[in-house]
N, C-alpha and C positions, 0 to 999 in steps of 0.2 A: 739495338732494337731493330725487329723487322717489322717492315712494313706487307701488307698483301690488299689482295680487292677483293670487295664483297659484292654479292647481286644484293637491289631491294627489290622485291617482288612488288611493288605498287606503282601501280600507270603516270607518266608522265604529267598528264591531267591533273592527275590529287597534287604531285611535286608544284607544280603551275601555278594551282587555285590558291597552295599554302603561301607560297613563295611571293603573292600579287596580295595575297592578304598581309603578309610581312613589310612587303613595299609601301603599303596603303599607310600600314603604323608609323614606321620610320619617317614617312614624311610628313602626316601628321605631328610628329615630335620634334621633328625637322631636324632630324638627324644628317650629320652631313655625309656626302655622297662619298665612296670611299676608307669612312673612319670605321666601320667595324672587324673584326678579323674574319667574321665572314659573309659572305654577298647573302642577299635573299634566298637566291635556290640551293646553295650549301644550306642555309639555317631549316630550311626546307627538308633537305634530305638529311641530315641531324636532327632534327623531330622525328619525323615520321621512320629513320629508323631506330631511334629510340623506343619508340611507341612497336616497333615489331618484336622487337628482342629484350628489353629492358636491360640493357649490358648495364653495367657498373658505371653512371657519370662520368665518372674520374678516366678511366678507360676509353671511354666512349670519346669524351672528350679529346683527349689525348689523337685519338686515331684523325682527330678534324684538326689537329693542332694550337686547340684550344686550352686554357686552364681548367682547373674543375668549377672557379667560379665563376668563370665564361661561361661553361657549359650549363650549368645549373641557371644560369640566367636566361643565356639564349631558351633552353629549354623550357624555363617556367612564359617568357615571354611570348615563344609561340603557343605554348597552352593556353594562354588570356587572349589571345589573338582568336584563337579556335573556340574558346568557351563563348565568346560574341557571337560568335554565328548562331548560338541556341541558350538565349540566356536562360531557359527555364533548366539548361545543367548547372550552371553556378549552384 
């Protein structure tokens, strides 16, 4: 398997605001510091380039070195995270 790097074309800022929103959940749930396979600003930049490219989960996943039900979860998890901010999207 080869590995390569990708640009995400979105500002530091959004990665930030996601990533503080992510942090805010987890300790709300009081996840422990540490236990997940990846930190806030990875789950961060795993959304939002999910959200640019819709690559294949499983794939997607893969590339953060996660499973595809890691992925699918991290991913559904910052979607509910982000739908808060404007519940009139739910």
């Amino acid at each position: 398997m080869i590995a390569y790097p990708a640009t995400l074309d979105v500002s530091p800022d959004l990665v930030r605001q996601v990533s503080t929103l992510l942090r805010n959940e987890r300790a709300q749930r009081g996840t422990p510091k540490a236990s997940r396979a990846l930190t806030c600003w990875r789950q961060a930049i795993f959304t939002l380039a999910w959200f640019r490219s819709r690559p294949s989960i499983t794939l997607h996943g893969s590339a953060f070195g996660i499973s595809a039900a890691t992925a699918y979860r991290y991913l559904h998890e910052a979607i509910d995270v982000l739908a808060e901010q404007a519940p009139d999207l739910r």
